[in-house]
C-alpha positions in Angstrom: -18.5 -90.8 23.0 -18.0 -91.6 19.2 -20.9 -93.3 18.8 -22.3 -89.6 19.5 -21.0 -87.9 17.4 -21.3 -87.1 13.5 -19.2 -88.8 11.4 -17.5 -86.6 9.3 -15.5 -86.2 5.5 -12.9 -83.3 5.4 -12.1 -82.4 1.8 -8.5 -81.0 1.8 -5.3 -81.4 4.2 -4.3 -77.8 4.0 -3.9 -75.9 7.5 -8.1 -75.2 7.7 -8.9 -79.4 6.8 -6.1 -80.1 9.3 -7.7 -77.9 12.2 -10.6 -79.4 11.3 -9.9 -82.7 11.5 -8.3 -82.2 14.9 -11.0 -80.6 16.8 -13.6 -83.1 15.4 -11.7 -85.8 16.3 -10.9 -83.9 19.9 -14.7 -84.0 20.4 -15.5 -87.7 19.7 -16.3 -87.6 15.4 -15.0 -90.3 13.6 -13.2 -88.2 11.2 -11.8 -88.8 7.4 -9.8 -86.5 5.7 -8.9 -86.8 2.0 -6.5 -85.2 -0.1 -6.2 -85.1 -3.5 -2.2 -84.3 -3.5 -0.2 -84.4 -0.1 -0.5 -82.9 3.8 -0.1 -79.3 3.1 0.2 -79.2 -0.1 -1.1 -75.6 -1.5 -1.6 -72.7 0.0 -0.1 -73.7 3.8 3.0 -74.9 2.2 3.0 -71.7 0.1 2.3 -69.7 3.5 5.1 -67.3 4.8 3.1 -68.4 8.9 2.8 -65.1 10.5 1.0 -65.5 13.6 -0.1 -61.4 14.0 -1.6 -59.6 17.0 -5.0 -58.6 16.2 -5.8 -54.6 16.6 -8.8 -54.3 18.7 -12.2 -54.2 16.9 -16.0 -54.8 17.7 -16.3 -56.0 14.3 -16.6 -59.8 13.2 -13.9 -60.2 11.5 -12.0 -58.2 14.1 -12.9 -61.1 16.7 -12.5 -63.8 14.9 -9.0 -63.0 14.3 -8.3 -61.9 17.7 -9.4 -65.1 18.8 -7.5 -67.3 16.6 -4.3 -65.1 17.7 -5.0 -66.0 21.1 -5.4 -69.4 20.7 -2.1 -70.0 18.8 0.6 -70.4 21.6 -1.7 -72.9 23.6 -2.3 -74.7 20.6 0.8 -74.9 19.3 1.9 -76.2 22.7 -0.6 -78.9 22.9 -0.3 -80.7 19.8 3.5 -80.5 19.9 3.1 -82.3 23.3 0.3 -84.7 21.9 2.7 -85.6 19.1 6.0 -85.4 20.2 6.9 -82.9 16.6 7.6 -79.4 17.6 4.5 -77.2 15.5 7.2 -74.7 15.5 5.7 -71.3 16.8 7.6 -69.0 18.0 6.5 -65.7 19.6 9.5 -63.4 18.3 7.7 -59.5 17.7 6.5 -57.8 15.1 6.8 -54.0 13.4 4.0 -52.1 11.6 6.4 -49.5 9.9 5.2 -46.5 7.7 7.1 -44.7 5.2 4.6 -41.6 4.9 5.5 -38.7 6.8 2.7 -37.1 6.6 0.2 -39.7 7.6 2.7 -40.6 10.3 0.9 -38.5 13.1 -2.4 -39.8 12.2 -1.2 -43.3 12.9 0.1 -42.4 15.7 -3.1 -40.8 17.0 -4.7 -44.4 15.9 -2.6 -46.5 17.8 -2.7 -44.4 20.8 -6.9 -45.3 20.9 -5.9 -48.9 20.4 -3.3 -48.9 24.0 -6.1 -47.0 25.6 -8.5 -50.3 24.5 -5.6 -52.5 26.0 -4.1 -53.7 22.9 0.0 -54.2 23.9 1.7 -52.1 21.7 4.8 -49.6 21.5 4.9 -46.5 19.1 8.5 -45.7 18.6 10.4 -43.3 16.2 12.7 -44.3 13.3 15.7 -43.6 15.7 14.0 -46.2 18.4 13.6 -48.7 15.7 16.8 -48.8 14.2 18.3 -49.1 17.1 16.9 -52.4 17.5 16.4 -53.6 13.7 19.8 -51.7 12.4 19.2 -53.8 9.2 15.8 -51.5 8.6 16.5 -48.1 6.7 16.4 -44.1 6.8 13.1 -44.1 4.4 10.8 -45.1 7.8 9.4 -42.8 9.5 8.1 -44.6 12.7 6.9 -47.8 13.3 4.3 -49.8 16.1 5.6 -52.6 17.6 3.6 -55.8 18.7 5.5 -57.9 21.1 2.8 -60.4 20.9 3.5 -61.6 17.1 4.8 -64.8 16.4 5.7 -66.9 13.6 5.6 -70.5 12.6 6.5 -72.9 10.4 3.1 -73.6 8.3 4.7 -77.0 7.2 5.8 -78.0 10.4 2.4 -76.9 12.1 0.6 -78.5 9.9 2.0 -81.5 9.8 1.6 -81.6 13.9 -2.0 -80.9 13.6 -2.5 -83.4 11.0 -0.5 -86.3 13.0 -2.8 -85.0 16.4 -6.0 -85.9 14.9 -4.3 -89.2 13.6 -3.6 -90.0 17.3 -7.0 -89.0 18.2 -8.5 -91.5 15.9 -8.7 -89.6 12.5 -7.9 -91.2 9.0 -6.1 -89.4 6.3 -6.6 -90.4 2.5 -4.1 -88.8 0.4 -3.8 -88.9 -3.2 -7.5 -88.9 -4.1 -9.7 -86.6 -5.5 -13.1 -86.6 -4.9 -15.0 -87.7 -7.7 -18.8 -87.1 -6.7 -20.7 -86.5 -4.0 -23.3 -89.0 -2.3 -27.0 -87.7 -2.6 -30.6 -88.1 -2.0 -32.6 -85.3 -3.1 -31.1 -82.3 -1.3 -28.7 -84.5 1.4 -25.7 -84.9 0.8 -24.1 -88.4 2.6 -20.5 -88.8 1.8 -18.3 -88.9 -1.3 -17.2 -90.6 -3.7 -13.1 -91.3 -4.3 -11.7 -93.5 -7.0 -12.4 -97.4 -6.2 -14.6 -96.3 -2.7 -17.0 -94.3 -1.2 -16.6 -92.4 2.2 -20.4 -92.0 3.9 -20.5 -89.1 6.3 -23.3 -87.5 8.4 -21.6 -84.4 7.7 -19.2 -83.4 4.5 -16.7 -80.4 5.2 -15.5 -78.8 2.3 -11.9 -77.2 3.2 -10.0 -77.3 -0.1 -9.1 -73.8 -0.4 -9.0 -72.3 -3.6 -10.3 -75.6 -5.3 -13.4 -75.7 -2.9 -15.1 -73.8 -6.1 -14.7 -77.1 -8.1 -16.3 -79.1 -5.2 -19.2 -76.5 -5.2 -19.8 -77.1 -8.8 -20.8 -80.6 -7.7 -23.2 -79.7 -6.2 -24.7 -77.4 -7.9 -23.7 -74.3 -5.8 -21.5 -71.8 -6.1 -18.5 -71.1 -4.3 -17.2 -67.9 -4.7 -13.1 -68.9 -4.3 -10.4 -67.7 -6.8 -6.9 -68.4 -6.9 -4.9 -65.4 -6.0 -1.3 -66.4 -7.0 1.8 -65.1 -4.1 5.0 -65.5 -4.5 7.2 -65.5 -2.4 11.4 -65.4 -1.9 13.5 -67.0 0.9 16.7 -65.5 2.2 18.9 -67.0 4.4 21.7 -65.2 7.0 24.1 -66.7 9.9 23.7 -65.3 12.2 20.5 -63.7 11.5 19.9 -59.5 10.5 16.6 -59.3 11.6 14.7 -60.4 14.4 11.3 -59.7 14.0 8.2 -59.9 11.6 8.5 -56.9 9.6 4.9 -55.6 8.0 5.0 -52.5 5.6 1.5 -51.7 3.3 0.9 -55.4 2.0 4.6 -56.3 2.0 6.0 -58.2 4.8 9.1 -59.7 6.0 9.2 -62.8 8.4 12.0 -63.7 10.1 12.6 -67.1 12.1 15.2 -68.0 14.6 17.3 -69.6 12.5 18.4 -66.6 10.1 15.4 -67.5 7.7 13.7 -64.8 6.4 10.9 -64.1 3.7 9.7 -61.5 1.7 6.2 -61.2 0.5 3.7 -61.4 -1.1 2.3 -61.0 -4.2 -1.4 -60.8 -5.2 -1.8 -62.1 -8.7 -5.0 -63.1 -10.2 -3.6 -65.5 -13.1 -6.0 -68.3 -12.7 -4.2 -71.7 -11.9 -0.6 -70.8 -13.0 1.9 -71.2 -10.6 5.4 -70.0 -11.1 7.9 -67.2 -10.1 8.3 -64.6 -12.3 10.6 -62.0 -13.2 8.1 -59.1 -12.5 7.2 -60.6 -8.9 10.5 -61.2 -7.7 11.9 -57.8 -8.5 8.8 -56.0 -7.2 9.3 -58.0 -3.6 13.0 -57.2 -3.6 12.6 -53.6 -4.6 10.0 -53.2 -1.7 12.4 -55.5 0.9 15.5 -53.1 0.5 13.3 -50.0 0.5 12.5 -50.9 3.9 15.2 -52.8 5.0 18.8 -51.8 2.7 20.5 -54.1 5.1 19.3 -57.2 3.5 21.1 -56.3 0.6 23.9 -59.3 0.7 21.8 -62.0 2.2 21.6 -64.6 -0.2 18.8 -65.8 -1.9 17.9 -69.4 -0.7 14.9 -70.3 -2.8 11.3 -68.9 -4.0 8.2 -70.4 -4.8 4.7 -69.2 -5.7 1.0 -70.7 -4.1 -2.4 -69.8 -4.5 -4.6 -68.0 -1.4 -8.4 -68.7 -1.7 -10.0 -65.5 -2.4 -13.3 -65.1 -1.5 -14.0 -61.6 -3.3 -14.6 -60.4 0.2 -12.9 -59.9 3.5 -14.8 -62.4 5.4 -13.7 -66.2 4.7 -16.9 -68.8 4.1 -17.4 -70.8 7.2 -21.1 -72.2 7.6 -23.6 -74.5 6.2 -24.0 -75.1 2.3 -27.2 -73.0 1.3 -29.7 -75.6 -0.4 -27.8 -78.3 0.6 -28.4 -80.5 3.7 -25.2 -82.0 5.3 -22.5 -79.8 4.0 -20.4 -77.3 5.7 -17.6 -74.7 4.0 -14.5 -73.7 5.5 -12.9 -72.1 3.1 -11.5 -68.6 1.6 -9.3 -67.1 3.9 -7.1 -65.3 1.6 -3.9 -64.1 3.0 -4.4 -65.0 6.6 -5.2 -68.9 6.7 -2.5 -69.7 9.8 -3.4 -67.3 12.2 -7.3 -68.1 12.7 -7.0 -71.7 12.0 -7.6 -72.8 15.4 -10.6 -70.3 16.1 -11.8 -72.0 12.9 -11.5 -75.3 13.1 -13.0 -74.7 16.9 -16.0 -73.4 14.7 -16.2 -76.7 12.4 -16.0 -78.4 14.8 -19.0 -76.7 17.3 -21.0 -76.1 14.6 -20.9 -80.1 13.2 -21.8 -81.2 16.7 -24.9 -79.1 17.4 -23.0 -76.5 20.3 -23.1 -73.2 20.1 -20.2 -71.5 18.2 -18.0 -69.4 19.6 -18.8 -66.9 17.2 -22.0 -66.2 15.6 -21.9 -67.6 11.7 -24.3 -65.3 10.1 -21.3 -63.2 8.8 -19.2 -65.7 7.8 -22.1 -67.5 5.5 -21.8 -68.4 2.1 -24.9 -66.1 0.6 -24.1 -67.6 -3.3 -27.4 -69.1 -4.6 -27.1 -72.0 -7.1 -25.6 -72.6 -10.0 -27.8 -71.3 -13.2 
């Protein structure tokens, strides 16, 4: 079946290039990933690995993380089988909470039209909630629960997925950066590492918020930034809180071992990656606003990443415009675990001539070239 299929270069061993990897080497490819650094080295080590029920939506977007939701668990399962490494996910819950009284009963209305599309969710009243979350506080006014959430450990996934498509026959270069890209006119046939080159009938460019720098290459542009988050780690035995907490853009994530962390910021800094006074107090002002029974859990560690922003919702995931033999997967901001099996199903169709899942016309890069 190899003999096939394309053979394929995957630029970048974060969560997307590991997906990637996997489902082309699921389908026959004979598959090379490098890696500049190490497995999961940016942004999916950075990750806090919500796994979040999507709301119902016609929209693009809407699908494409509904499916990616839905695909988790069996995921999950089967490379933790294939490997023999537990990818960690865990279905455990989740809270949309709202500290606005007054927009409270529009909410409400909202997520009443979103059980009446058959989306599983509970609307429950500050009393319901703290009843079961006692470490959340008197400032909520209500809350939606989603019993379908889950959470996972981005490193530990990851890492599964990335030993899966090693069993399956894919190679992993780390330590490399790509120097240059192999051309003839407008096709593009593999790259160029230090000391070899890597021919490829297909190049996949998933190197998050770097995949800019490959773009430059080539002459196109990629329109990925760096949005710094930071993020801080607490740690309590036995654990306070039980399930994924979102509120606005903060969230809390809690695992079943007492682990819990708060998050995130959205920083454009450019390519500077530390904690900072400023973040840290902003996360824990907005953690004990919402949940004041955090207060003495201690502070384990805290570390800061950078998401790839696309400067839109939708992330990039199609064909290189004016260049024959690439394909993008890249820019999925804050929400890069979720959908990373819905899009490395999409690599992985759309390198081997099937029909995607999902039509690609909205996720396209539309950047021309470089001037």
């Amino acid at each position: 079946m190899a003999g096939d299929q394309p053979k394929v270069v995957v630029v970048g061993a974060g969560v997307v290039g590991c997906a990637a990897a996997y489902y082309l080497a699921k389908a026959g490819c004979l598959v090379t990933v490098v890696e500049r650094g190490e497995l999961c080295g940016e942004a999916s080590w950075a990750s806090a690995g919500m796994v979040s029920q999507a709301v119902p939506a016609d929209d693009p977007l809407g699908r494409f993380h509904a499916l990616g939701s839905q695909m988790f668990p069996a995921l999950a399962a089967e490379i933790s089988e294939l490997t023999g490494v537990d990818a960690s996910y865990r279905k455990n819950g989740g809270w949309r909470l709202y500290l606005n009284e007054d927009s409270w009963p529009g909410w409400v209305s909202q997520y009443e039209k979103y059980q009446g599309r058959g989306m599983d969710c509970e609307i429950l009243s500050h009393e319901e909630i703290w009843e079961r979350e006692p470490a959340l506080g008197p400032k909520i006014v209500g809350g939606v629960y989603y019993p379908e959430d889950g959470v996972v450990d981005p490193r530990q996934y990851t890492r599964a997925l990335a030993l899966s498509a090693m069993k399956l026959g894919a190679n992993f270069i780390f330590g490399q950066p790509v120097l240059d890209f192999m051309t003839e006119g407008e096709r593009v046939y593999g790259v160029e590492i230090p000391g070899d080159q890597l021919s490829a009938d297909v190049t996949v460019i998933a190197a998050g918020a770097w995949s800019w720098q490959l773009g430059e290459m080539l002459g196109v542009h990629i329109p990925i930034s760096p949005a710094r988050g930071q993020i801080i780690k607490l740690r309590a035995t036995p654990p306070v809180l039980n399930h994924t907490v979102h509120c606005g853009d903060f969230y809390i994530t809690a695992r079943p071992d007492g682990t819990m962390l708060l998050g995130s910021t959205v920083e454009f800094v450019g390519f500077e990656k530390r904690v900072t006074p400023y973040g840290v107090m902003g996360l824990l002002e907005q953690a004990l606003r919402v949940a004041p029974g955090l207060s003495e859990v201690p502070i384990v560690d805290q570390w800061a990443g950078f998401r790839p922003y696309p400067g839109r919702e939708m992330p990039i995931i199609g064909p290189m415009p004016g260049r024959e033999g690439v394909f993008v997967a890249a820019g999925h901001f804050r929400t890069g675990i979720s959908p990373s099996p819905i899009t490395g199903q999409l690599v992985m169709e759309a390198v081997t001539g099937q029909k995607t899942t999902l039509p690609l016309e909205p996720f396209a890069l539309d950047s021309g070239p470089l001037d």
